[in-house]
N, C-alpha and C positions, 0 to 999 in steps of 0.2 A: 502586444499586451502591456504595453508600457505604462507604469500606471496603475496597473492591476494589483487590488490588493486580493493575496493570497492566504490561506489559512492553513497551517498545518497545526499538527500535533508534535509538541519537542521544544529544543531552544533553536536558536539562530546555527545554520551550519549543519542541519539535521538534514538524514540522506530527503527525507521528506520535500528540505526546501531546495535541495539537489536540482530531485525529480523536476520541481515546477519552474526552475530557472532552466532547465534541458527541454522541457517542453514550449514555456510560454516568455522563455527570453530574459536578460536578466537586471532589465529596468522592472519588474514587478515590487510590488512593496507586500515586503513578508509578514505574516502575521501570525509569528509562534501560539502554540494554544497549550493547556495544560495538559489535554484530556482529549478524548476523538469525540465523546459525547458535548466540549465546550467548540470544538470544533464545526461541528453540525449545526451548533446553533449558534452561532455566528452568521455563518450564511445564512443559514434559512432566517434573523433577524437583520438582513443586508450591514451588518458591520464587515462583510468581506466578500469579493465578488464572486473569490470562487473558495472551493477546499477541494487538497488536494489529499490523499489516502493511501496507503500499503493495502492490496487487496490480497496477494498472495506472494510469496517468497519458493523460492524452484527449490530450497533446500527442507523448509518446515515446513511448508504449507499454506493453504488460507488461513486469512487471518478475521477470524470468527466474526468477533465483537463488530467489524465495519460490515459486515451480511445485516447483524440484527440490526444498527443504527439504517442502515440502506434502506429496509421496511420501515421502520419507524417513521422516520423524516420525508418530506416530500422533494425531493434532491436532483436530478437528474445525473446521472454520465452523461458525463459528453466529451470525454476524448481520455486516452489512456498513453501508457508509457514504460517502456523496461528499461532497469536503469539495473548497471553493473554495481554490487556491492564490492568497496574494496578499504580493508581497514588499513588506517595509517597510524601510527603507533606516535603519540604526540605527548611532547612537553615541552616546559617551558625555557625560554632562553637560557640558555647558560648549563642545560642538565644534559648530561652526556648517558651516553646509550649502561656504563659500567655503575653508574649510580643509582638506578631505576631499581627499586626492590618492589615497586606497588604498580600496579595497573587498574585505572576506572575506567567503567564503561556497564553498557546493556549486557543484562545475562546471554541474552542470546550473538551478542557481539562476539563476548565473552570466550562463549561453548564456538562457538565460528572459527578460533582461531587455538584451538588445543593445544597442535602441535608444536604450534610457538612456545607453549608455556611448557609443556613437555621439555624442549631442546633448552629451555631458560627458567631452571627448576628454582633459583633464585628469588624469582620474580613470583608476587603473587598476584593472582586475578581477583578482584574486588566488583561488586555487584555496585551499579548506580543506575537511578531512575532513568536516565535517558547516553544516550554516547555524544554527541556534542553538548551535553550538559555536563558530563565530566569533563569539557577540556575548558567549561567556563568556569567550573570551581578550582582545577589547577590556574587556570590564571589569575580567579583572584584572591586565591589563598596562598599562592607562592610558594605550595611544597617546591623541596627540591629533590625529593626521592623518589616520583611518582609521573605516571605518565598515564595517559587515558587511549583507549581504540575508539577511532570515530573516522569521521570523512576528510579527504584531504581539506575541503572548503574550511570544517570549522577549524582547522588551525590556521586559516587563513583572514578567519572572521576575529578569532581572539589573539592575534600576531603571535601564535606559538611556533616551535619549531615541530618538523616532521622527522623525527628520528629516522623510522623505518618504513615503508612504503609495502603495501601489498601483503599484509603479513596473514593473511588467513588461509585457512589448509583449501578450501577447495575453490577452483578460479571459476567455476559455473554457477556463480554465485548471486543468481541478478535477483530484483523486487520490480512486481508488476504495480504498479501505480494510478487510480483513478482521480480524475478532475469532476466536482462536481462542481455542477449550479443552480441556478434557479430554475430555467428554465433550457431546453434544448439548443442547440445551437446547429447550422445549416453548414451543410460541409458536400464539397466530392468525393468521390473514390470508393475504396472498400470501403463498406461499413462491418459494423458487428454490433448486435441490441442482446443487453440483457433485462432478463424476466425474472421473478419471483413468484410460485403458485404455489398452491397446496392443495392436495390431492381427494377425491370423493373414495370411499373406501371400498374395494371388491375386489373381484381375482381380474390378476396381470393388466392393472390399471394402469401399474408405471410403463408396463409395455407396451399401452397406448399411448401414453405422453409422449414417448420417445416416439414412436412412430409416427406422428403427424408431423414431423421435420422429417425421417426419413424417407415420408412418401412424396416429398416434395424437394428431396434432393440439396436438402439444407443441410448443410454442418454444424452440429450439435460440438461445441469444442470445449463446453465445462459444463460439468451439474455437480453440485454441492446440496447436500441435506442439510437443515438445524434444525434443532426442537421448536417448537411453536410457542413454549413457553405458555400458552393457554388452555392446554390440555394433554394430558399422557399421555405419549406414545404418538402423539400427532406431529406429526412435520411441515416443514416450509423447505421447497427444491428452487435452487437459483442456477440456474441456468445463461450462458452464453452461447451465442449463435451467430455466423455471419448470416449478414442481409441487414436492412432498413426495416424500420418499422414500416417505411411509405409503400415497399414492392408486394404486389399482389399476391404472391406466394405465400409471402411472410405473415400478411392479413389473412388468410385460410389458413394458414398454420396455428394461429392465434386462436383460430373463430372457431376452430375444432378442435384444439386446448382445452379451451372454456366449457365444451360441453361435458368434459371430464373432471373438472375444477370446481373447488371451495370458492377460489380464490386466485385473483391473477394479478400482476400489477408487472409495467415497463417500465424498468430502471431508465434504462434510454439507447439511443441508436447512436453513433458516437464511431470516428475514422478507426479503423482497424489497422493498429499498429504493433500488434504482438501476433503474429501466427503461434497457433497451437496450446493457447488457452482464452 
């Protein structure tokens, strides 16, 4: 994928652009975004081939906002990735671990790493819009009191030093990651397709949905609800599943879906590289 420009959301050094150099190799050309909604539309107006996504984190959860954007935009998955979170405690040259009284970073970086600050009551945890974007305003504002949590890359993108390595309380700490693009991409192996529907209203309707995978012996491995936004009380269910969109099961499971469905729509079919969600 040499070549490839890539879009996230963040600055340079963000686990985002992590993600997409562990998957598509690291001749890619990064293309930080502000926002996941300038992100989106980037690709879908080819100013970047692909974008890449946080979909869900094993410690807080899915991450909403890229569900709604997923319907919105016409996007496909097409391939995924789990990447280990691991915060590394960063400043700038010359600042020694006994001088740090401030830490920037993501709230939820932040809240990740408690314990630390618990054992280093000294130190205060400061809230900033992104974690490798705190280690670019340590470099170019030149505090000397202050250090940011972010990824070991982005102190390696802003020539900072890495004080302390691995400093968050829990090590099962990883973020599921989607690649999208324009259109599908052709692959072997396992697959796994996710869907989006929304439901026709009666009794144990959802116990049909779910059953036209189990009568086909399909693995049902996520479903997630969100509001519809278009009406009270109405929902949208996303859903993951191994199989291809192309195997004939998976087209009867669909086609018998539908007859229960508002609404249906395939994110995409795309290599199955996470078991278990």
């Amino acid at each position: 994928m040499a070549g490839k420009k890539v879009a996230f959301q963040g600055e340079r050094g963000a686990y985002s652009e992590v993600a997409a150099r562990e998957l598509l190799g690291k001749k890619i050309i990064p293309v930080p975004c502000d926002s996941f909604e300038t992100l989106f539309q980037i690709v879908v107006n080819k100013k970047a081939d692909f974008g890449i996504v946080p979909i869900e984190n094993s410690l807080v959860g899915s991450i909403h906002k890229i569900y709604d954007l997923l319907l919105e935009h016409e996007l496909k998955v097409i391939d995924e990735i789990q990447l280990r979170v691991s915060h590394c405690l960063i400043a700038p040259p010359g600042v020694s671990f006994k001088h740090i009284s401030k830490v920037y970073s993501h709230p939820m970086a932040l809240d990740q790493c408690r314990n630390f600050f618990k054992r280093n009551k000294t130190i205060a945890p400061i809230s900033y819009y992104d974690t490798a974007g705190a280690v670019k305003m340590l470099a170019q504002s030149g505090l000397k009191n202050s250090a940011a949590l972010a990824s070991p890359y982005a102190a390696e993108i802003y020539k900072m030093k890495k004080v302390k390595k691995a400093i968050e309380d829990e090590k099962t700490n990883f973020t599921r990651f989607l690649l999208l693009g324009r259109k599908a991409a052709a692959f072997k192996g396992k697959a796994k397709t996710s869907i989006v529907f929304s439901l026709k209203n009666g009794p144990g309707v959802l116990f049909k949905a779910l059953s036209v995978f189990a009568l086909r012996d399909i693995d049902l491995t996520k479903i997630e609800s969100r509001p519809s936004r278009k009406k009270a009380w109405q929902y949208y269910f996303y859903a993951d599943f191994s199989g291809h969109i192309s195997e004939e099961r998976v087209n009867h499971a669909l086609d018998h879906l539908a007859e229960i469905t508002h609404f249906i729509k395939v994110l995409g079919s795309y290599p199955r590289r996470v078991d278990g969600v």
